[in-house]
C-alpha positions in Angstrom: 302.9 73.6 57.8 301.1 70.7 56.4 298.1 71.3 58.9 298.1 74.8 57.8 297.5 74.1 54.3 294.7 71.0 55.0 292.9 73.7 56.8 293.3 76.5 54.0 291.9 73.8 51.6 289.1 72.9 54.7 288.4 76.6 54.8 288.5 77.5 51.0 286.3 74.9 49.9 283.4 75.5 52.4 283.7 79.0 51.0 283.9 77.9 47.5 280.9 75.1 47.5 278.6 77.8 48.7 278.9 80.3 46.0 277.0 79.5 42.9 277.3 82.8 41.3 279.3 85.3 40.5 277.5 87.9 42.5 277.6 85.6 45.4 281.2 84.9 44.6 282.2 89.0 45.1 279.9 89.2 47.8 282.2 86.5 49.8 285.5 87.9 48.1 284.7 91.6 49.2 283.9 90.0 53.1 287.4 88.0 53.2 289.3 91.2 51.9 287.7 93.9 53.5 288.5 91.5 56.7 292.3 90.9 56.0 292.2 94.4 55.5 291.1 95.6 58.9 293.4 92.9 60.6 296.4 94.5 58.4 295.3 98.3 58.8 294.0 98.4 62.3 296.5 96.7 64.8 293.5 96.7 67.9 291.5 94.6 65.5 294.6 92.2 64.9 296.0 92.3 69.0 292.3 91.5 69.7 291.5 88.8 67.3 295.3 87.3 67.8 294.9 87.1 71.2 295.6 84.5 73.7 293.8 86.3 76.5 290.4 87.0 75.3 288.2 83.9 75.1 287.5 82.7 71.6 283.5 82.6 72.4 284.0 86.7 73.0 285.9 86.9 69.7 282.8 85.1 67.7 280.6 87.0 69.6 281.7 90.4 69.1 282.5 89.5 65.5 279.0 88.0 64.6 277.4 91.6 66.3 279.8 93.5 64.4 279.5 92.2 60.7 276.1 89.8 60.6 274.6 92.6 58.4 277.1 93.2 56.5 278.5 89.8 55.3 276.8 86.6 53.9 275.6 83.9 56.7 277.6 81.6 55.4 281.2 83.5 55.7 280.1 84.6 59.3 280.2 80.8 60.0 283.1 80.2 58.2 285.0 82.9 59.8 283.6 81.9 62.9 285.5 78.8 62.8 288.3 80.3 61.7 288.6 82.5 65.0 287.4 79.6 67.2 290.2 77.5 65.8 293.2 80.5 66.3 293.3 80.6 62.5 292.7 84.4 61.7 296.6 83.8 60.5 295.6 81.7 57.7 292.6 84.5 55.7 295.0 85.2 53.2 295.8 82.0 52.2 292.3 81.1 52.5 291.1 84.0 50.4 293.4 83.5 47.9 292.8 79.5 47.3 288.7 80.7 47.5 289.4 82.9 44.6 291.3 80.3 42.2 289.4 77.9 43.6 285.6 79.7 42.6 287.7 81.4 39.5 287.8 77.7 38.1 284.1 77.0 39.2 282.2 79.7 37.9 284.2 81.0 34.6 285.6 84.0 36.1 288.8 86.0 34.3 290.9 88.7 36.8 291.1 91.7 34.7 293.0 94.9 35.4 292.6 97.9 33.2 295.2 100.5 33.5 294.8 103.9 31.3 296.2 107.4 31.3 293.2 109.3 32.6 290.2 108.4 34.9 287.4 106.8 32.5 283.7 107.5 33.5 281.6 104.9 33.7 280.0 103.8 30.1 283.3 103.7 29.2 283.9 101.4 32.0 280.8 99.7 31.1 281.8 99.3 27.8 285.3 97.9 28.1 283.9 95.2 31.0 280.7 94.2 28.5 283.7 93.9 25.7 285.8 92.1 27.3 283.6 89.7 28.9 281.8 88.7 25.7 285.4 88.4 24.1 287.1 86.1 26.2 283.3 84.7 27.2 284.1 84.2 31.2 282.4 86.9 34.1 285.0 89.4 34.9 286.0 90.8 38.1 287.5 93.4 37.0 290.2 96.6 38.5 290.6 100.1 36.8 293.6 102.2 37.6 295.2 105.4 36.4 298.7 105.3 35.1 299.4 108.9 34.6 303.2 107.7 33.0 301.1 106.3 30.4 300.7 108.6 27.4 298.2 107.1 25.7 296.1 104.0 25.3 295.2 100.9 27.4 297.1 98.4 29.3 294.7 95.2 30.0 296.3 91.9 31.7 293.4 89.2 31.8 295.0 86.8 34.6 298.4 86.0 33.4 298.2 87.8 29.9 298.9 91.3 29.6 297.8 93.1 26.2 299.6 96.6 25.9 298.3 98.8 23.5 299.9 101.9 25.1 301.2 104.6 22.8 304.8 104.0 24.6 304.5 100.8 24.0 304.2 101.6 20.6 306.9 103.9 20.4 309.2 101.9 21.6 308.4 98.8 19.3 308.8 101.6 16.7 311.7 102.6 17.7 313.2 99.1 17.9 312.0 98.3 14.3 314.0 101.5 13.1 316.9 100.7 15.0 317.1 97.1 13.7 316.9 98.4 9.8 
């Protein structure tokens, strides 16, 4: 266990030390996850890269031809290692120290919006620009659609969670009439 966590910081911080911009930080985020998530979702991909049969110089091979184009040079190398070392059961670890890890390093806030409808894009746009001047960080930031939600906005930036949701409301309301 104790290897497992020197490599996940080994890993994480080769990842980390080559992003120097939020741009470049999503860029290498978006590789890790869309990764994990073909391990997770497609169980050839995961019996091929788990393997004990296939030799690991196949696995890098086949894995540099399939995603050179498509993911930064840097995270090819990384995950490189990664397969040559039998790791591929340590990306999620890994991807989730790279993201505190750059979070602390470039300024970046986690933000998830949750509303009652699908919001176009300046709206989007706006709430992103808003927020980000607000809490002055970059945001990477979610949108989802809560259709329980009557009314109003849900916003968590990392740990914080700021409802302004009409239920919400309600409810405080509510509580304030019943404590009278």
């Amino acid at each position: 266990m104790k290897q497992n966590l020197k490599k996940i910081n080994i890993y994480s911080n080769l990842l980390n030390d080559s992003v120097n911009s939020f741009d470049e930080f999503i860029g290498v985020k978006n590789g890790l996850d869309e990764f994990n998530a073909s391990l997770k979702d497609d169980l050839s991909i995961n019996t091929f890269f788990k393997s004990k049969t296939v030799d690991n110089v196949e696995k890098m091979s086949l894995f540099e031809k399939a995603v050179s184009n498509s993911m930064s040079v840097i995270l090819v190398e990384v995950l490189k290692v990664v397969i040559e070392n039998d790791d591929i059961n340590l990306l999620k670890d890994v991807s989730k120290n790279f993201t505190l890890l750059s979070k602390q390093k470039l300024n970046i806030a986690f933000v998830e919006v949750v509303s009652s409808n699908e919001m176009n894009s300046d709206q989007k746009d706006d709430i992103t620009n808003s927020l980000s001047e607000l809490i002055n960080k970059k945001i990477d930031i979610n949108f989802d659609v809560d259709k329980n939600l009557i009314g109003g906005l849900k916003i968590k930036v990392d740990d914080t969670l700021y409802d302004s949701s009409l239920q919400t409301k309600l409810e405080n309301a509510k509580s304030k009439l019943v404590g009278v």
